[in-house]
GULO-878277 format. One record per residue (C-alpha): y, z, x; residue number from 1. Coordinates in steps of 0.5 Angstrom, whole numbers, always signed. Last residue first. Layout:
REM residues N
Y  Z  X  NUM
...
***
This chain:
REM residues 79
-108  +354  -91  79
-104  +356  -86  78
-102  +363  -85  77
-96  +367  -84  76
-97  +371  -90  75
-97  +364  -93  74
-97  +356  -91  73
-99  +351  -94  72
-103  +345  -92  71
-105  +338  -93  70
-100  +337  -99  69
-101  +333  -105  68
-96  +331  -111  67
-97  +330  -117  66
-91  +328  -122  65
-90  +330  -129  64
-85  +327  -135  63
-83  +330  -140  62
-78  +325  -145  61
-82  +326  -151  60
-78  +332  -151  59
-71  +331  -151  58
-67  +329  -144  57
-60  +326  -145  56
-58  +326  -139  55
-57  +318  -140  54
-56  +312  -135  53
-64  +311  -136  52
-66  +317  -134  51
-62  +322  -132  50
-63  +329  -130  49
-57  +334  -129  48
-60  +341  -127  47
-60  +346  -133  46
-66  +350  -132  45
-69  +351  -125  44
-76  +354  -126  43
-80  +355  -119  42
-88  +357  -120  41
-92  +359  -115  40
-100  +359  -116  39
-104  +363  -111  38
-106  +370  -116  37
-105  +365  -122  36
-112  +362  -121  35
-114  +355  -117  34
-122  +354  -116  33
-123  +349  -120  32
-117  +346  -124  31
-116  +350  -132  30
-115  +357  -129  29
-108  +354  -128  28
-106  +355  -136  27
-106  +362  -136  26
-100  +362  -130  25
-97  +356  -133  24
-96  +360  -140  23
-94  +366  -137  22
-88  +362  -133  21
-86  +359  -139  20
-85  +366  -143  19
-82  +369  -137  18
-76  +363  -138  17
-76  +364  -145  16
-75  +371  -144  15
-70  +369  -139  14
-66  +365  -143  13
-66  +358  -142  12
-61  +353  -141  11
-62  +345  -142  10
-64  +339  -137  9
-70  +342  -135  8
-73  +343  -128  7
-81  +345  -127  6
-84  +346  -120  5
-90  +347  -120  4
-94  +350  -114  3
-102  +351  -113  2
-104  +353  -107  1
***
């Protein structure tokens, strides 16, 4: 299951919010075999990033991590 957990350093307003979610929801599709039906998403606005003694984060500052997991767990199921 696919799960992307994205934290920005500003607020957002909750149709942004949906906008960003429904975007990732299209997008997923893209990775063999994933769809929007297993994808969990998690948006925390406003959290205090810092990079390089600055939490002034703009937008070519965007930086994505992959991490793997072995196993999920759902409905009281392991994947």
């Amino acid at each position: 299951m696919p799960f992307i957990d994205v934290k920005l350093s500003e607020s957002l307003e909750t149709e942004k919010i949906e906008s960003v979610k429904t975007k990732l929801g299209k997008a997923i599709p893209l990775l063999p075999g994933k769809s929007e039906n297993y994808l969990m998403v998690n948006i925390e606005p406003e959290c205090h990033l810092y990079f390089k003694g600055s939490n002034d984060v703009p937008p070519n500052r965007c930086y994505v991590k992959f991490d793997f997991c072995d196993t999920w767990g759902y409905d009281r199921y392991l994947f």
